[in-house]
DOLO-964965 format. One record per residue (C-alpha): x, y, z. Coordinates in steps of 0.001 Angstrom, whole numbers, plus 500000, padded with zeros to 6 digits. Each point is the difference from the previous one (the first is absolute). Layout:
// residues N
X X&Y Y&Z Z
...
***
This chain:
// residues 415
X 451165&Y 074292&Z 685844
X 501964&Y 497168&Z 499530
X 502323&Y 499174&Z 503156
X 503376&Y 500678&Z 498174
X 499122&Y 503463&Z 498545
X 500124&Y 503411&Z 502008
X 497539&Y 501716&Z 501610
X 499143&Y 503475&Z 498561
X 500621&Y 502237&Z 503173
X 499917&Y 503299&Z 498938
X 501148&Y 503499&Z 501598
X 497470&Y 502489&Z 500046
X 500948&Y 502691&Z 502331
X 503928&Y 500850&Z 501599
X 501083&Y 503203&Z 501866
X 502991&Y 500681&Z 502041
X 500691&Y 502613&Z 502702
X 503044&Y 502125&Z 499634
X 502815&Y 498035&Z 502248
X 501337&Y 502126&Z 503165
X 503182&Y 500050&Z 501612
X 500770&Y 498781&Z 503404
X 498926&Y 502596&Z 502492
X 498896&Y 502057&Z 497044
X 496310&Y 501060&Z 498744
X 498021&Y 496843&Z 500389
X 501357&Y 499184&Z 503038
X 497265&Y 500479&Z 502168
X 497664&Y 497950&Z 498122
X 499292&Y 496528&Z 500556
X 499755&Y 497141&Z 498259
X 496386&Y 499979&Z 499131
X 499788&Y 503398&Z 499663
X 502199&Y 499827&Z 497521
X 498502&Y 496686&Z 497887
X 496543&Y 501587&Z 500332
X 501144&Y 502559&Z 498212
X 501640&Y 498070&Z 497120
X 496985&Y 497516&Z 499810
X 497385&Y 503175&Z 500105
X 502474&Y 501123&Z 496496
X 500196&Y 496983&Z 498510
X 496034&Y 499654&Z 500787
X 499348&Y 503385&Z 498078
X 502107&Y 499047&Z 496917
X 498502&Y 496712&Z 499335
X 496154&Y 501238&Z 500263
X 499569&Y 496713&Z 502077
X 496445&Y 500069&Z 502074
X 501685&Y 499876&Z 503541
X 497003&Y 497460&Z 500359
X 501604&Y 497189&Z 497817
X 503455&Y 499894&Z 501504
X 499526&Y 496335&Z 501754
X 503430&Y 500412&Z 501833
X 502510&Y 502133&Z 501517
X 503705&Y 498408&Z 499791
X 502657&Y 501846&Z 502371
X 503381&Y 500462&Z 500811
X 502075&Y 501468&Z 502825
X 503175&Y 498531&Z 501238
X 500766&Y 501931&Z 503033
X 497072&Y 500062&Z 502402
X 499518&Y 501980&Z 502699
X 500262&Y 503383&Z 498423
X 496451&Y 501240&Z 500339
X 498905&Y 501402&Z 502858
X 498849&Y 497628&Z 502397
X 500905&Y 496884&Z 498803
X 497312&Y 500243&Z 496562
X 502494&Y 498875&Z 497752
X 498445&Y 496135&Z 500820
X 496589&Y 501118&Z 498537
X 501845&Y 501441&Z 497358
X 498366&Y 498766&Z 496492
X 496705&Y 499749&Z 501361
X 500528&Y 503698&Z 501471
X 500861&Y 501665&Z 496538
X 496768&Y 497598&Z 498343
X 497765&Y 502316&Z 502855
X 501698&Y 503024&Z 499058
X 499461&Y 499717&Z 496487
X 496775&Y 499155&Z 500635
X 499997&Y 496432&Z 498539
X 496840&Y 497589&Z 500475
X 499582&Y 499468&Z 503520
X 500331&Y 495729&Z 498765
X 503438&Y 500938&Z 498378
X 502741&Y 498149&Z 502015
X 503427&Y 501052&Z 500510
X 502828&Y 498035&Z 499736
X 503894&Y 500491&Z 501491
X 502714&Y 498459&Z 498063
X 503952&Y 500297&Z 500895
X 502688&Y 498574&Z 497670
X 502318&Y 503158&Z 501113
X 501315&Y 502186&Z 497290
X 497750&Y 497383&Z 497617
X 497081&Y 500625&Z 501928
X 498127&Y 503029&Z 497402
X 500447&Y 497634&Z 497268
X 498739&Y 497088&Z 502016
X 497094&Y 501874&Z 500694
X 499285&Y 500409&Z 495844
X 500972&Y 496217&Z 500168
X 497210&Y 498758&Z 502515
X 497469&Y 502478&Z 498536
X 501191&Y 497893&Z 496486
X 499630&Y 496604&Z 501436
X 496570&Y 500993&Z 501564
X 498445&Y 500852&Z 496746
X 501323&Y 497368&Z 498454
X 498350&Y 497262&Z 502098
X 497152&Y 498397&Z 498817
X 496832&Y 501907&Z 501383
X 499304&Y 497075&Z 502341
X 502616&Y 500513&Z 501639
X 500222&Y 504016&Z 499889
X 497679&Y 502183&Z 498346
X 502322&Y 503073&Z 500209
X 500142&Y 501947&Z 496341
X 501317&Y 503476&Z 501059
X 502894&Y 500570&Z 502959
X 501818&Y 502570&Z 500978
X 503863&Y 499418&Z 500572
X 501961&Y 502567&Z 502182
X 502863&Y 500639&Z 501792
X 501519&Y 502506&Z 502250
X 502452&Y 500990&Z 502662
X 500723&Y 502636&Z 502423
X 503788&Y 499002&Z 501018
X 500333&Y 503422&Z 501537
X 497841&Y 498602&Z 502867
X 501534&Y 496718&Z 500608
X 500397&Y 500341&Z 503873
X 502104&Y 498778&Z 502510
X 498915&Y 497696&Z 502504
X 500892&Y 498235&Z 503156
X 500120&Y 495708&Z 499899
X 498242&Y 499392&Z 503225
X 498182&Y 497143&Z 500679
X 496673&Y 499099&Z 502106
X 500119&Y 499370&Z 503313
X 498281&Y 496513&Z 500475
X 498459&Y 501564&Z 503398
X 498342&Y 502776&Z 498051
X 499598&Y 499927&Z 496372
X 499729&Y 504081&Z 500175
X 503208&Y 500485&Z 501700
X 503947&Y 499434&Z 498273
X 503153&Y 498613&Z 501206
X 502560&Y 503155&Z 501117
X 503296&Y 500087&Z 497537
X 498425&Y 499958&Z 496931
X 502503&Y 500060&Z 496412
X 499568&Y 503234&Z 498389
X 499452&Y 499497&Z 495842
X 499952&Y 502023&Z 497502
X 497373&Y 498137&Z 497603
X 501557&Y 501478&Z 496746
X 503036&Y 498593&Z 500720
X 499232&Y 496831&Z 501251
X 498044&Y 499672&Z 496751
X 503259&Y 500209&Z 497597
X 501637&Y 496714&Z 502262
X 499512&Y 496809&Z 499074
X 501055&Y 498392&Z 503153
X 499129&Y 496585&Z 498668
X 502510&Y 499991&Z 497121
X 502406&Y 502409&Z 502385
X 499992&Y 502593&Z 497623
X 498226&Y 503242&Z 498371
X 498493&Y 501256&Z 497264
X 503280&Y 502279&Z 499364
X 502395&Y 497348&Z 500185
X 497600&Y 498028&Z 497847
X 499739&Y 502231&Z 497030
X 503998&Y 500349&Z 500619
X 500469&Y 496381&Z 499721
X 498022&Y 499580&Z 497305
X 502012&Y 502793&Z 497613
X 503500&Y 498996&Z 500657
X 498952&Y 496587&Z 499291
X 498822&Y 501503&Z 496391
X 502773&Y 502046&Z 500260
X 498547&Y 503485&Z 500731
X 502464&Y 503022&Z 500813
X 499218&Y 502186&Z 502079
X 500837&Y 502921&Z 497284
X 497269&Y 498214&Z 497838
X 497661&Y 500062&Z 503341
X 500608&Y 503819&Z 500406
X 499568&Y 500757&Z 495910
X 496640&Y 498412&Z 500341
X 498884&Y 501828&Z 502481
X 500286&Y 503432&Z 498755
X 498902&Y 498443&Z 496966
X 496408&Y 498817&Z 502288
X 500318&Y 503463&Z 500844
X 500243&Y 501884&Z 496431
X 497206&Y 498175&Z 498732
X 497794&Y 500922&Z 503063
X 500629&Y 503230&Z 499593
X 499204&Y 499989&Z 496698
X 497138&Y 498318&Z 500156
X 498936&Y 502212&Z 502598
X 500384&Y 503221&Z 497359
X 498211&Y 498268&Z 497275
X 497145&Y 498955&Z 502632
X 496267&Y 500269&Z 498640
X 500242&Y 502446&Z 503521
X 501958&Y 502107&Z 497855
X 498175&Y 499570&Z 497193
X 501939&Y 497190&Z 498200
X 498459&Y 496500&Z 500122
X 502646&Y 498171&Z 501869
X 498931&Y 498610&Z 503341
X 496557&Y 500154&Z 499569
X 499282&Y 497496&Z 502584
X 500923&Y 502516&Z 502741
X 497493&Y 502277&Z 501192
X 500444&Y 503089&Z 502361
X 499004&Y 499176&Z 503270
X 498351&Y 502679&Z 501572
X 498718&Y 499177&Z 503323
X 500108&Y 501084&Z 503645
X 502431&Y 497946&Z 502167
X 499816&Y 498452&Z 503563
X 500857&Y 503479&Z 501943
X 497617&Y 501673&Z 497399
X 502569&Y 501428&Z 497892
X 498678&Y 500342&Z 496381
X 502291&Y 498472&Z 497630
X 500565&Y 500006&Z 495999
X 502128&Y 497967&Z 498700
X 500622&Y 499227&Z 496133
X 503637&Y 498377&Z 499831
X 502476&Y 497466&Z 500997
X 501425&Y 501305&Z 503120
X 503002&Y 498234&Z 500567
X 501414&Y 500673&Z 496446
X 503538&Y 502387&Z 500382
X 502032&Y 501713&Z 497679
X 503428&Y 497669&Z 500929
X 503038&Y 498541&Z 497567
X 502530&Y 497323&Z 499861
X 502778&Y 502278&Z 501812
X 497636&Y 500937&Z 502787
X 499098&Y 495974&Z 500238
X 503135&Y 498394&Z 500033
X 501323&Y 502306&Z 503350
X 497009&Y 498019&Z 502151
X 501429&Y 497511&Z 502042
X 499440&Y 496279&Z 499400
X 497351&Y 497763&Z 502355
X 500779&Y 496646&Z 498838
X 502964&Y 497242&Z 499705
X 500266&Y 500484&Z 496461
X 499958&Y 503556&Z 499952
X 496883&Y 499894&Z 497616
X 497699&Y 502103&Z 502070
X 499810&Y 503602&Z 501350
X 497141&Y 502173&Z 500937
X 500201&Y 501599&Z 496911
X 498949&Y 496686&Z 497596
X 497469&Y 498608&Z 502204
X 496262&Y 500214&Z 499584
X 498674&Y 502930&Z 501963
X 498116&Y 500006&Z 502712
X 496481&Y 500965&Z 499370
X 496097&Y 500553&Z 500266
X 497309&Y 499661&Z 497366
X 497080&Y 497802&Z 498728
X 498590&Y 498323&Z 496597
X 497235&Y 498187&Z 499144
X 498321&Y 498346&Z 496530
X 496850&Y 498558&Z 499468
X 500058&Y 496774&Z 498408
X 497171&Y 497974&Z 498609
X 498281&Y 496959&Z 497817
X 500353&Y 501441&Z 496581
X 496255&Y 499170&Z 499232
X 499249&Y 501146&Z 503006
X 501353&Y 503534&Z 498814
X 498757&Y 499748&Z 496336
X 496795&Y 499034&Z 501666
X 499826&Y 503503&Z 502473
X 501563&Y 502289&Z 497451
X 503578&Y 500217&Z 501834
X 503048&Y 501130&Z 497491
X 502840&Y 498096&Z 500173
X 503471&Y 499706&Z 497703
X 501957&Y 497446&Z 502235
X 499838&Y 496859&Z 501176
X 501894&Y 497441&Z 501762
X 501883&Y 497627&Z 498037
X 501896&Y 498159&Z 503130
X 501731&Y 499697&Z 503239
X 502797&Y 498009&Z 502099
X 501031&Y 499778&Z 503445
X 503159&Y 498171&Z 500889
X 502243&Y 499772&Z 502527
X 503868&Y 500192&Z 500040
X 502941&Y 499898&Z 502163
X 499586&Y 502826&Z 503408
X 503188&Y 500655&Z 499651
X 499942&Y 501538&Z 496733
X 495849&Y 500934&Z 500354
X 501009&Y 502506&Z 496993
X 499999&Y 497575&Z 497415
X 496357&Y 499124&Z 500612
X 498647&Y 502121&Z 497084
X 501815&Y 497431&Z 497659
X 498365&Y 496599&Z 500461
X 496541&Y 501743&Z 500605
X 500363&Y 502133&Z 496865
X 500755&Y 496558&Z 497941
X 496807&Y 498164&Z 501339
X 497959&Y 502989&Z 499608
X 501435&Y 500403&Z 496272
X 498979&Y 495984&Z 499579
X 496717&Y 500612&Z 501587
X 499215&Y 502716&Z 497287
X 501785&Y 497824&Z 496873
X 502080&Y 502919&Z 499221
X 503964&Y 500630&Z 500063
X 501946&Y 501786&Z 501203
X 500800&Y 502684&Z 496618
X 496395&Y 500028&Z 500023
X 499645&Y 501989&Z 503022
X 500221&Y 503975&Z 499140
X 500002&Y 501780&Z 502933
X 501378&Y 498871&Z 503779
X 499096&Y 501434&Z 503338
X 502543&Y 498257&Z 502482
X 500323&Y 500772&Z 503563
X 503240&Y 501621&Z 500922
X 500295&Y 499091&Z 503524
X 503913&Y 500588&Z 499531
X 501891&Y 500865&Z 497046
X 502284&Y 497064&Z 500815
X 496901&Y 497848&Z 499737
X 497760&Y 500982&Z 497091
X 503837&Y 500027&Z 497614
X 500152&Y 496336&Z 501433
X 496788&Y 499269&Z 498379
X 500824&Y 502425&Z 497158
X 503517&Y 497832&Z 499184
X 498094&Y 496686&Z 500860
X 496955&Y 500266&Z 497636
X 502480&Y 502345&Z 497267
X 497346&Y 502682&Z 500338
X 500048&Y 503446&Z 497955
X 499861&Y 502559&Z 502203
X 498162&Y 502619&Z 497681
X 496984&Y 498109&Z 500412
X 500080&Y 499424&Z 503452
X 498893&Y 502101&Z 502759
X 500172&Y 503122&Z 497388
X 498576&Y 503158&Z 502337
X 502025&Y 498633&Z 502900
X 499822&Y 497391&Z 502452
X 500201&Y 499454&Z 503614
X 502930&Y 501449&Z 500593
X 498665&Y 503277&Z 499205
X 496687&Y 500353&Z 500336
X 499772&Y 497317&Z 503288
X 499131&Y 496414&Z 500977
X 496494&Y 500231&Z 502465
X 500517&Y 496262&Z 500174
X 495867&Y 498712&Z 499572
X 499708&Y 503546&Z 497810
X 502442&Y 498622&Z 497376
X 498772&Y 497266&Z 498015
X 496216&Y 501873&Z 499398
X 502281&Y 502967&Z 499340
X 501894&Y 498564&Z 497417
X 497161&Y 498435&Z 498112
X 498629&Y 503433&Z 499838
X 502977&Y 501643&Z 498392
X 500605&Y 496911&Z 498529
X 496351&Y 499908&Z 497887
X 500097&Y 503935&Z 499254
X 503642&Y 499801&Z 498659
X 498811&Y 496947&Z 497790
X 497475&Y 501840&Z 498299
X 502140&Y 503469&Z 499300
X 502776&Y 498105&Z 498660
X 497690&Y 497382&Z 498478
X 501020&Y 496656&Z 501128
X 497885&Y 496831&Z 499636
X 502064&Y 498480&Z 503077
X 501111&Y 501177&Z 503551
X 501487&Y 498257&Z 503130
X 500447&Y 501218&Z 503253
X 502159&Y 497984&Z 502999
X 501166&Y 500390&Z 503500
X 502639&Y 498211&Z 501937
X 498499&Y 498963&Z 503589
X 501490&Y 499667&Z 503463
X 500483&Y 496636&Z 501351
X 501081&Y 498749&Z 496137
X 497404&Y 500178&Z 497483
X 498470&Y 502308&Z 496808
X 496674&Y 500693&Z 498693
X 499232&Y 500977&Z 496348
X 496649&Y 501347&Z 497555
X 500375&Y 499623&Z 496814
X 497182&Y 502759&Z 498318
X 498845&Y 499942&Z 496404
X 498421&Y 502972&Z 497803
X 497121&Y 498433&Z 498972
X 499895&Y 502601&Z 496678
X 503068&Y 498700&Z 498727
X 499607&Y 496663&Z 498182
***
């Protein structure tokens, strides 16, 4: 392989668990629970020996949502449960709402490395999130006389919250996405329309499911399992997704400066898990592994806090260079809608058409389980490629803090 060409990193296996809503039916799950699930799917689709996966590649963004503290063993936790190689490491990555794609990213850059360096030829990538169970805590620090007792007084946080500031830049992820679209001059009408559009195409999607017996959505599975209190659970749809309108919208009152953003055309707040299998592609011809897709480039930039929206633009430009493709060429979009006002930022910036983007709904709808979304989207993102047949697909987030990660995925049957 010659050092300017691509590596051939194929997928070979991608599954996604329904997404719950806050307080709702997967609630009571955590994290791991959740991504062993996914990864035990996405094991079973791709016919991959458990025995050969020579990583595990995790994300979580809020920690501390297990029970007792496990969330810091996380990835290594869900390689035991799945009964991965007792050798197989686990590695934690965080790059926010970026983080499930940064996990297919490392997992990329690890087979790609010369074998002297790492020998990996088959990781799993996955990503999930249980913001139902993000807790509140009390700041209290050590006392230097005993490390096991804390200082009286202690400020009371709740960590969801505090997660959505940006005290650095002295602003949040609201204001940000509200920034950003009246700087591309985003209404809030056109905020509202797009939302019960996210909404309409969830729910169809959702009646033309392959759970229905239509062949949309066929990364989801139903999740039947038996939750933390021992309640046995089936699940087999979106949960957030609402039967709602423009009239209904537009009464919500605004949250931001600009008037851009209302409860109603944000992402929702959510639970789920995804994982995919990625590997060498002679390492799969070599095993007998099937695979369609593979990827065809990446980018991770950074932009501006204050208008962190925009971060799916720059990102989606160097991952578009990185796969020596434009931007026509690209048939099919999966772009995080953290906020209306945010992804029609990016939609105005980068003169997007919105029929090919996000087309069974987005997070608006169907929910944003931050280190969920990015190995969610590639999911839908590779199953909607191949029903609608499209040689190209890209998938972006915006990221808190000011940046944007894209994957650029290529049907390897379409010349």
């Amino acid at each position: 392989m010659s050092r300017n060409s691509f590596p051939q990193v194929v997928i070979v296996g991608a599954a996604r668990t329904p997404i719950g809503v806050k307080c709702g039916t997967l609630s009571e799950f955590a994290p791991e629970e959740l991504a062993a699930l996914a990864c035990e799917e996405a094991i079973r689709r791709s016919g991959v020996d458990r025995e050969r996966i020579d990583t595990a590649i995790g994300a979580n963004v809020y920690q501390y949502t297990a029970p007792g503290a496990q969330d810091i063993y996380f990835p290594r936790n869900v390689a035991l449960r799945c009964r991965l190689r007792e050798e197989t490491p686990g590695l934690m990555v965080q790059r926010i709402c970026g983080s499930g794609l940064q996990t297919i990213i490392n997992g990329f850059q690890q087979i790609a490395l010369p074998e002297a360096v790492d020998d990996a030829k088959i990781v799993i990538c996955f990503g999930a999130e249980s913001m139902s169970r993000t807790p509140q805590v009390i700041r209290s620090h050590r006392l230097r006389s005993n490390f096991w007792e804390f200082a009286d007084g202690g400020v009371l946080e709740d960590t969801f919250l505090a997660g959505l500031n940006h005290t650095l830049a002295h602003t949040n992820m609201m204001r940000t996405a509200d920034e950003y679209g009246s700087r591309m001059g985003v209404t809030r009408r056109e905020c509202d329309e797009f939302a019960a559009q996210s909404h309409a195409r969830a729910r169809a999607a959702y009646k033309q499911s392959h759970l229905n017996g239509g062949d949309v959505l066929r990364g989801m599975f139903a999740l039947d399992a038996t939750d933390l209190r021992g309640r046995e659970v089936h699940l087999a749809r979106d949960e957030c997704v609402r039967q709602t309108d423009i009239e209904t919208l537009a009464k919500l009152p605004s949250l931001t400066p600009h008037g851009l953003v209302t409860a109603g055309n944000a992402s929702e707040i959510s639970d789920a898990a995804a994982a995919v299998i990625i590997a060498d592609r002679s390492e799969a011809e070599r095993t007998g592994c099937s695979f369609r897709f593979a990827i065809a480039g990446y980018g991770v930039c950074g932009v501006d806090p204050l208008v962190m929206g925009r971060g799916p633009v720059p990102s989606i430009q160097q991952a578009l260079g990185k796969a020596k493709i434009k931007q026509e060429d690209v048939g099919l979009w999966e772009i995080n809608e953290a906020f209306a006002a945010q992804y029609l930022g990016v939609e105005k910036e980068l003169g997007l058409d919105r029929e090919r983007v996000n087309v069974n709904g987005g997070a608006v709808a169907i929910g944003h389980p931050l280190a969920a979304t990015g190995v969610r989207m590639t999911v839908d993102l590779i199953n909607e490629m191949q029903r609608r047949d499209v040689r190209y697909g890209c998938t972006s987030a915006c990221i808190g803090g000011g940046q944007g990660v894209a994957l650029v995925i290529r049907d390897l049957e379409k010349t």
